[in-house]
Every structure is written in C-alpha cells, then in structure tokens.
MDTraj code that builds the backbone (N, CA, C; nanometers):
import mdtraj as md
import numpy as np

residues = "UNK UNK UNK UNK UNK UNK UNK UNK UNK UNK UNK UNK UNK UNK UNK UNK UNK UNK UNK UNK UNK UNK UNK UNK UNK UNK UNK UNK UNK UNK UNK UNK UNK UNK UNK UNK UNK UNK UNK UNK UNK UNK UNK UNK UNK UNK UNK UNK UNK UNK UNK UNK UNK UNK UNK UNK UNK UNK UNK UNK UNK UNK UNK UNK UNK UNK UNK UNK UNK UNK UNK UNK UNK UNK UNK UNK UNK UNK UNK UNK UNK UNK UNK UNK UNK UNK".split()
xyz = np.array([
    [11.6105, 17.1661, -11.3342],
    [11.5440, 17.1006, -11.4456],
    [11.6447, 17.0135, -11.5209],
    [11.6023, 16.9082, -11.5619],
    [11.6947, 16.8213, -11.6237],
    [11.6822, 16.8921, -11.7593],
    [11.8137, 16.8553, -11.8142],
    [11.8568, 16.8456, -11.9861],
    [11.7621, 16.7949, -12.0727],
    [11.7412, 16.8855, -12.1652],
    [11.5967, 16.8528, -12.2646],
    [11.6397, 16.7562, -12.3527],
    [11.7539, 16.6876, -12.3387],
    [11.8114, 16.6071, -12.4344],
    [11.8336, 16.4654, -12.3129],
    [11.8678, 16.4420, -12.2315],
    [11.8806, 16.3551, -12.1079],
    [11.7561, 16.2573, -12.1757],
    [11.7874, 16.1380, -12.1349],
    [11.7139, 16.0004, -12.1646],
    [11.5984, 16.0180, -12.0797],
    [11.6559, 16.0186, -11.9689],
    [11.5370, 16.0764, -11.8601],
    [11.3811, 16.1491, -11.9248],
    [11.4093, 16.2929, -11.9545],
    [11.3380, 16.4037, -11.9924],
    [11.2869, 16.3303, -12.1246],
    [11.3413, 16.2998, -12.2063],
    [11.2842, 16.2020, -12.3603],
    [11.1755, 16.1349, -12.2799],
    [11.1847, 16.0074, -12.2001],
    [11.1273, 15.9602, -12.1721],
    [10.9806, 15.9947, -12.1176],
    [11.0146, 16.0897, -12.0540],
    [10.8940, 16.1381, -11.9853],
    [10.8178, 16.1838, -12.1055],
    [10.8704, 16.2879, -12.1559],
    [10.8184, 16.3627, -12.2648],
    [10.7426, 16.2595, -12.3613],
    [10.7748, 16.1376, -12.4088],
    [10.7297, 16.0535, -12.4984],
    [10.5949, 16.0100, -12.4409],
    [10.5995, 15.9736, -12.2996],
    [10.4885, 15.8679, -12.2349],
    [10.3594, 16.0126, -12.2173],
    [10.3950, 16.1077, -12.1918],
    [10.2985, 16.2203, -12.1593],
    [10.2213, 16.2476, -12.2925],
    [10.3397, 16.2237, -12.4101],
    [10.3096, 16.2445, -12.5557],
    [10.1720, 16.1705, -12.5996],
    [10.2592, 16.0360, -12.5652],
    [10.1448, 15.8983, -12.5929],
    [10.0406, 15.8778, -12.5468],
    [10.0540, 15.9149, -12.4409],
    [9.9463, 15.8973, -12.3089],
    [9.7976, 16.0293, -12.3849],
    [9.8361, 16.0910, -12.4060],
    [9.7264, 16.1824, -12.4547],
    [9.6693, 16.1730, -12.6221],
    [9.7765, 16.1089, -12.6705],
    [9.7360, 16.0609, -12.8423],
    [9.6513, 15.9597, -12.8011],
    [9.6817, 15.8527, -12.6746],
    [9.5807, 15.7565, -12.6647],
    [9.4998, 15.7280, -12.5930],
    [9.4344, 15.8531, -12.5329],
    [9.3392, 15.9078, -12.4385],
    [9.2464, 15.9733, -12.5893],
    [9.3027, 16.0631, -12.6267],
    [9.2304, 16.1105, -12.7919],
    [9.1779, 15.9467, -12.8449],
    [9.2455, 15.8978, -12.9063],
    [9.1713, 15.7476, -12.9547],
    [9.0718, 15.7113, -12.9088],
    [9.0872, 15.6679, -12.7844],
    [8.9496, 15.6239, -12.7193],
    [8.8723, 15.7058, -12.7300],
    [8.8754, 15.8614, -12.7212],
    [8.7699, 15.9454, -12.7373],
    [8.6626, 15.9192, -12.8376],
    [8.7513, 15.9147, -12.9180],
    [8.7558, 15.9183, -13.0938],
    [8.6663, 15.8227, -13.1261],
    [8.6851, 15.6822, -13.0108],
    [8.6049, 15.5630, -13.0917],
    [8.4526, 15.5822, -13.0559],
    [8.3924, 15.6955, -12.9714],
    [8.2871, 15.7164, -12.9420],
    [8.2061, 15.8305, -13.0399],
    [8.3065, 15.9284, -13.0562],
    [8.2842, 16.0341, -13.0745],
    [8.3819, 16.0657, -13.2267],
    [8.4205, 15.9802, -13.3142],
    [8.4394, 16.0096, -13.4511],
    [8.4487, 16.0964, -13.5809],
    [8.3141, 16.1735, -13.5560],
    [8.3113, 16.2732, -13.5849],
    [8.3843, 16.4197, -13.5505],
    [8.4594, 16.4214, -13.4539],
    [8.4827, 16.5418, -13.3481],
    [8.6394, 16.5951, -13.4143],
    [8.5999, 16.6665, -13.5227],
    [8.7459, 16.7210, -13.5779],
    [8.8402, 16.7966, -13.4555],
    [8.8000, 16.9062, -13.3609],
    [8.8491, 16.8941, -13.2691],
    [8.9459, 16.7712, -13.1998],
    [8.9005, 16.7157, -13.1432],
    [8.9760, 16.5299, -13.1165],
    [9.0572, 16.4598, -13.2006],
    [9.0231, 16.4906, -13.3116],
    [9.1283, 16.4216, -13.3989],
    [9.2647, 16.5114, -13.4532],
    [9.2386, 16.6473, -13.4470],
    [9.3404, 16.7517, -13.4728],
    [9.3762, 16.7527, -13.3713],
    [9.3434, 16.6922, -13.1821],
    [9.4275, 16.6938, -13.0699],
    [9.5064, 16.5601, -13.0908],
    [9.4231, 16.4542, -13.1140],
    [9.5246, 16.3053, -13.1524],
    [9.5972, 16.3333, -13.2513],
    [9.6000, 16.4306, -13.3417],
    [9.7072, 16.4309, -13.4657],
    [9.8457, 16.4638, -13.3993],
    [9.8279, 16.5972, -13.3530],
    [9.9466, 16.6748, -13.2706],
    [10.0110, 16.6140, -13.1886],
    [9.9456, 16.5419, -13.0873],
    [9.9978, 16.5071, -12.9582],
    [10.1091, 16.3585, -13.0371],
    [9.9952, 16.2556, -13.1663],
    [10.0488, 16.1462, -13.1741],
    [10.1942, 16.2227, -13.2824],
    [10.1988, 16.3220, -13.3565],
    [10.3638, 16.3889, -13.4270],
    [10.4686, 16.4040, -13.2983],
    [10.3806, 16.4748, -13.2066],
    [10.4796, 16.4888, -13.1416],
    [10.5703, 16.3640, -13.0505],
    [10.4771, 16.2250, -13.0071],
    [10.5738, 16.1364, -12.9277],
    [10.6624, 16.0950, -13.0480],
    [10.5739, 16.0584, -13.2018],
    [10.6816, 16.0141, -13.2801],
    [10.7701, 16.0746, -13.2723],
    [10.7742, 16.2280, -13.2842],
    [10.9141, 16.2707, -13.3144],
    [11.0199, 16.2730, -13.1683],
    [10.9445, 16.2414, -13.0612],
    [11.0122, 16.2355, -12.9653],
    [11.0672, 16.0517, -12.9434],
    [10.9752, 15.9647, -13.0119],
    [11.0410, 15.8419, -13.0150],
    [11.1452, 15.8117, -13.0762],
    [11.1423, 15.9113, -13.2629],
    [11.2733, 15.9166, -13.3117],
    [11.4137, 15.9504, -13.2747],
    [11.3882, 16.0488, -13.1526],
    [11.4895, 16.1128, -13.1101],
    [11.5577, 16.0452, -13.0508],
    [11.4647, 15.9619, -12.9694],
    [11.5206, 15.8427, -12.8134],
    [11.6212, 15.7466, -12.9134],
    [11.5256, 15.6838, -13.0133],
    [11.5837, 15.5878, -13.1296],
    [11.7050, 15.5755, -13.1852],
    [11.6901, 15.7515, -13.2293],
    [11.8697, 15.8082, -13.2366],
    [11.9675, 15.7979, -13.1524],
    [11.9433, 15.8303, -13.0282],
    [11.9740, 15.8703, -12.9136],
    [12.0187, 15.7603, -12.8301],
    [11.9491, 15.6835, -12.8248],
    [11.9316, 15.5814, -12.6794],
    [11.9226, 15.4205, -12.7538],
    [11.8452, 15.4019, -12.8199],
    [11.8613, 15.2617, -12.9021],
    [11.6582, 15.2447, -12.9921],
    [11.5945, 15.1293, -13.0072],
    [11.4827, 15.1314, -13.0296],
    [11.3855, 15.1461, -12.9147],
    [11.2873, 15.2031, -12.9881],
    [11.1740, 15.2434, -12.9101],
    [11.0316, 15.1137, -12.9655],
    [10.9543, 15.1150, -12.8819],
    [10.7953, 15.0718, -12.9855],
    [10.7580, 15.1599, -12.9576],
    [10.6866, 15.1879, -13.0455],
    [10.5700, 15.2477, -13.0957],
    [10.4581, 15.1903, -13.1486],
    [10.3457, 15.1981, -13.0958],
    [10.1882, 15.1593, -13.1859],
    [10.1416, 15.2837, -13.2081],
    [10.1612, 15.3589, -13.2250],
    [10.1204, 15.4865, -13.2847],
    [10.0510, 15.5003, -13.4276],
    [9.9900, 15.5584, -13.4811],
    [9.9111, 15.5893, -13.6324],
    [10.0538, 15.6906, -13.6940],
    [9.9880, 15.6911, -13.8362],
    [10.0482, 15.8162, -13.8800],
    [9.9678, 15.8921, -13.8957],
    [9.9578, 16.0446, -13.9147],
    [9.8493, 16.1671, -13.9301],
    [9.7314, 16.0893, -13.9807],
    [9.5919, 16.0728, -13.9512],
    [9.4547, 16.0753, -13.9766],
    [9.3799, 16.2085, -13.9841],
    [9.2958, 16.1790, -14.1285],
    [9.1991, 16.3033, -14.1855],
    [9.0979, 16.2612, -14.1098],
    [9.0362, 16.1465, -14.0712],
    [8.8881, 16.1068, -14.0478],
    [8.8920, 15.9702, -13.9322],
    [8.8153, 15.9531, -13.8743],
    [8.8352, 15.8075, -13.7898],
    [8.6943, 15.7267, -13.8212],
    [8.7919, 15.7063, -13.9476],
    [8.6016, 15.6000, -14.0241],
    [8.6217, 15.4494, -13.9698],
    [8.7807, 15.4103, -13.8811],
    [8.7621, 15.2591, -13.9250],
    [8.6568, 15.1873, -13.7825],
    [8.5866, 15.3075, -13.7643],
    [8.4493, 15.2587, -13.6151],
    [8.3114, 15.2443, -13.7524],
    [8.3221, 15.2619, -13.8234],
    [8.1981, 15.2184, -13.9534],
    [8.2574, 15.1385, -14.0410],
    [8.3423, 15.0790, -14.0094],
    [8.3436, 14.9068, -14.0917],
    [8.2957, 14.8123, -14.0071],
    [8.2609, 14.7113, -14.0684],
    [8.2248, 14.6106, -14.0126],
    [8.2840, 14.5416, -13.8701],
    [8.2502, 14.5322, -13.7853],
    [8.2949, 14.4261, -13.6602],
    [8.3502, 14.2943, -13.7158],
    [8.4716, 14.2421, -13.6266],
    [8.4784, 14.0657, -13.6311],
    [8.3503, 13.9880, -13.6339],
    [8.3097, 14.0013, -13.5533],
    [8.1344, 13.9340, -13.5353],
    [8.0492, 13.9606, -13.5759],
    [8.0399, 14.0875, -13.7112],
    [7.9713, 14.0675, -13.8523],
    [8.0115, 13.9994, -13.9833],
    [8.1546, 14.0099, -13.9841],
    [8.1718, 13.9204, -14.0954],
    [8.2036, 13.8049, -14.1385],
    [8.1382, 13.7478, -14.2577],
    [8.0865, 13.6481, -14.2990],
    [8.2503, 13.5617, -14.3077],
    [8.1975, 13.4314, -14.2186],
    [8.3491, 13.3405, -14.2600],
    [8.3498, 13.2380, -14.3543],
])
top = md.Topology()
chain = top.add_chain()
for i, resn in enumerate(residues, 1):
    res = top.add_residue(resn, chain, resSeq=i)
    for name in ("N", "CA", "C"):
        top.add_atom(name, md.element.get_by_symbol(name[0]), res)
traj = md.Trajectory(xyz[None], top)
C-alpha cells in the first residue's frame, strides 16, 4: 500500500472524494429535497476539500469547484436564464 501522505494516494483520494460530492449534486438537482443526499454531498464534498488542502500544502495548487457545507439545495427553485426578464 502506498504512503497515506504520497502525492500519489492524495490524489486518488481527492478524485474518489470529488467524484461522489459530484455524483450527490446531480442527484440533488432532481431530487432536492432528499436530506439524506445532501448530508452524503456535505461529507464526501469536507472531505476532498480537506484532502485538496493537504495536496495544496503539500504538492503546490489544486482547483477546486467545490461548494462549502449546504443546509438546503434551493438554488433548482430560482428562476432559469430563460425566465428572466432582460
């Protein structure tokens, strides 16, 4: 097993991180309501951050499009581009 600290293992660990915070999202944009789903996108999206910070420290910058913690996923009941008035 590689070193839990190795660039390598970060790496992986981050994309597996992300990969499931943004598998949750899409869920989310259907299904909004589903506190379940959003307490799995909360966790999964703390954890790549804190695994992006680490790389950051570690290795140099990372991106991230990540959220920070969400109570609710209301922004699917605002208005669309192609409802509002220009």
């Amino acid at each position: 097993m590689k070193d839990r600290t190795s660039k390598e293992y970060l790496m992986r660990k981050w994309q597996e991180y992300s990969f499931a915070a943004y598998e949750a999202r899409l869920y989310l944009d259907t299904h909004p309501e589903s506190k379940y789903a959003l307490n799995y996108f909360n966790k999964f999206n703390r954890m790549s951050l804190a695994v992006a910070k680490e790389l950051q420290e570690k290795y140099g910058a990372v991106n991230t499009n990540l959220d920070t913690e969400l109570h609710d996923w209301s922004w699917v009941n605002m208005p669309w581009p192609w409802n509002k008035e220009v």
